[in-house]
C-alpha positions as a LaTeX table, in Angstrom:
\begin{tabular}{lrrr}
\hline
Residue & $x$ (\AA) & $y$ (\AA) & $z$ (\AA) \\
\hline
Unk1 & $-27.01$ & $-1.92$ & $-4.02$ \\
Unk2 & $-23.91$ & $-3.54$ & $-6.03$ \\
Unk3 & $-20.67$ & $-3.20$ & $-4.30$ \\
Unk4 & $-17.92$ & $-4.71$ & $-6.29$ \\
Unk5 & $-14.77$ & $-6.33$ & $-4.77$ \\
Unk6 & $-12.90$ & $-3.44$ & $-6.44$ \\
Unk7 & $-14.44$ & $-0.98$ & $-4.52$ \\
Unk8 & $-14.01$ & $-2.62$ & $-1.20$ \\
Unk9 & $-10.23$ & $-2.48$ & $-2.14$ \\
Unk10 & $-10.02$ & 1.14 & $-2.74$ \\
Unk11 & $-11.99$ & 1.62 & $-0.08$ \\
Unk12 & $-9.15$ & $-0.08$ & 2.07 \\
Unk13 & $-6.11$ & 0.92 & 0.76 \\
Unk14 & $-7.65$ & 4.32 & 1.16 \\
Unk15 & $-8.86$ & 4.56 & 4.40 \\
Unk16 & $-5.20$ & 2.51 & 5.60 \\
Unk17 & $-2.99$ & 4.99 & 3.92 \\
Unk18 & $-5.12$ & 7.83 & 5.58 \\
Unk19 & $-3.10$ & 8.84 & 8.89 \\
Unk20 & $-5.92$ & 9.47 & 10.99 \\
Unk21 & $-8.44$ & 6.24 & 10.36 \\
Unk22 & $-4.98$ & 3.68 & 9.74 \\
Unk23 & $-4.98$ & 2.71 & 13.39 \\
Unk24 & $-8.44$ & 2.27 & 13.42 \\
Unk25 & $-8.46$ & $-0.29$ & 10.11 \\
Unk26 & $-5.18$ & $-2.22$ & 11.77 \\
Unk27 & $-7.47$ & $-2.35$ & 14.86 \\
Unk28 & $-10.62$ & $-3.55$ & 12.88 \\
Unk29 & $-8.76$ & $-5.46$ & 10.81 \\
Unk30 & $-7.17$ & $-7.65$ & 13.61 \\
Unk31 & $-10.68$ & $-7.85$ & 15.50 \\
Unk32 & $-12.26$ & $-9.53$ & 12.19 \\
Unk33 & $-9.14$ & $-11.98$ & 12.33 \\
Unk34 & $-10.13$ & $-13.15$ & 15.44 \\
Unk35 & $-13.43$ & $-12.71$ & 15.35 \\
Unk36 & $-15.65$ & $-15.56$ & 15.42 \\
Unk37 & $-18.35$ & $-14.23$ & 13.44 \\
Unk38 & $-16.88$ & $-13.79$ & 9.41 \\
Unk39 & $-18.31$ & $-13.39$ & 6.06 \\
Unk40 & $-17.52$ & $-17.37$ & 5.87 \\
Unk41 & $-16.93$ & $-18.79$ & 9.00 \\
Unk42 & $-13.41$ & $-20.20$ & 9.67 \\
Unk43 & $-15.32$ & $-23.94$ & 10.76 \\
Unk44 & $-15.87$ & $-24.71$ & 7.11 \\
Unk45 & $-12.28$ & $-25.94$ & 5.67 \\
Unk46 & $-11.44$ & $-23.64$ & 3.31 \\
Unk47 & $-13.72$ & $-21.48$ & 2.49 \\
Unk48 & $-13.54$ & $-20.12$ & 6.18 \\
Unk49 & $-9.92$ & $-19.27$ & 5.54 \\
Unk50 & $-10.25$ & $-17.31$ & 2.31 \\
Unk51 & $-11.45$ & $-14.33$ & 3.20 \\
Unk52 & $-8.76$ & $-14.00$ & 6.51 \\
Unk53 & $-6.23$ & $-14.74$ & 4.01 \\
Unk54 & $-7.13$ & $-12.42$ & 1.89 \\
Unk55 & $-7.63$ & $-9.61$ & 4.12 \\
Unk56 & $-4.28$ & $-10.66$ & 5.83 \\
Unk57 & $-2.37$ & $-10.28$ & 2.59 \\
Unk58 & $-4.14$ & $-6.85$ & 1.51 \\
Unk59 & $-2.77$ & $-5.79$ & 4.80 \\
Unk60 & 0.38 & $-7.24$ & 5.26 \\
Unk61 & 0.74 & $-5.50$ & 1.85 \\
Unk62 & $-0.47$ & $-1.97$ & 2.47 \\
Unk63 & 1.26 & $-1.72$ & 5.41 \\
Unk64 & 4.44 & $-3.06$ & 3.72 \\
Unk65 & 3.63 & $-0.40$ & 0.96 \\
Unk66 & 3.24 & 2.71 & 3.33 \\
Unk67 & 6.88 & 1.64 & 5.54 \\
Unk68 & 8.46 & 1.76 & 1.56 \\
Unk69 & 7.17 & 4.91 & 0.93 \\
Unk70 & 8.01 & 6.41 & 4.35 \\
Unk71 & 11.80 & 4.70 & 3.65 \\
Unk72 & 11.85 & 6.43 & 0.50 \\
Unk73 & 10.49 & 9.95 & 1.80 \\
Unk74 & 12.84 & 10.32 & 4.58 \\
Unk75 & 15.74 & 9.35 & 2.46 \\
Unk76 & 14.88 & 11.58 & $-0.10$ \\
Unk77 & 14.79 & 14.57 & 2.58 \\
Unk78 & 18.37 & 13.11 & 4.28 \\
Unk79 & 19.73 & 13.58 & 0.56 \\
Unk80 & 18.59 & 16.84 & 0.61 \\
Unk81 & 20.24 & 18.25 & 3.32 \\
Unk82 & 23.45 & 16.67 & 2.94 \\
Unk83 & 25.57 & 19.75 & 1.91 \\
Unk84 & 27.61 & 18.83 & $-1.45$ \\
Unk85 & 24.23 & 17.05 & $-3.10$ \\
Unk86 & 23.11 & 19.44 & $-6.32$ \\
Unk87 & 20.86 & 18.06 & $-8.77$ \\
Unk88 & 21.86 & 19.51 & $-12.25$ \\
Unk89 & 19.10 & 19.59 & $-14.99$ \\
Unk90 & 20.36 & 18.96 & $-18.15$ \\
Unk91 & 18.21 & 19.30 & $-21.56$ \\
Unk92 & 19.56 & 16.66 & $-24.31$ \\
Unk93 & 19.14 & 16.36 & $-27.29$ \\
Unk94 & 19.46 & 13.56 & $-30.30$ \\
Unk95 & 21.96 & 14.00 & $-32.62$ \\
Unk96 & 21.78 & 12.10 & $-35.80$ \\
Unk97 & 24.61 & 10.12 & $-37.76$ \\
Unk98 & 23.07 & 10.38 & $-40.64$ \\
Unk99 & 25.28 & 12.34 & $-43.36$ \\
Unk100 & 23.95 & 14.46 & $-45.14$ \\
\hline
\end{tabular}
């Protein structure tokens, strides 16, 4: 069985972005941090640290990712209620300066 690193990645952005198992990834996630027992164990100099690095920055930046996103939805609804706001849709078209 061949598991690629870009599997496990999908895997965890994925399951962290789902609402009901993201509490349960942080959790995990923090346990493995602190966790004596790694993939490569944090006594060796720096291959221990890789893979808590790694797995530090994937979720420092999912979780960074999903508090944009939330940003962005609720300021997208606040502009939406705000009485005044009307989005116009306007079809264009080129006109050329050619003579002719």
């Amino acid at each position: 069985m061949k598991i690629s690193l870009a599997s496990l990645y999908n895997w965890y952005r994925k399951a962290i972005r789902h609402p009901r198992y993201r509490w349960w990834i942080i959790i995990g996630t923090l346990v493995y941090l602190i966790s004596p027992f790694d993939i490569s164990p944090d006594i060796l100099p720096i291959a221990g640290q890789i893979d808590d690095f790694m797995l530090v920055t994937l979720l420092v930046t999912e979780m960074s990712q999903i508090a944009i996103d939330n940003y962005k939805t609720r300021k997208q609804e606040e502009d939406a209620t705000q009485p005044g706001n009307v989005t116009v849709e306007v079809e264009a078209e080129t006109v050329s300066t050619e003579k002719m």
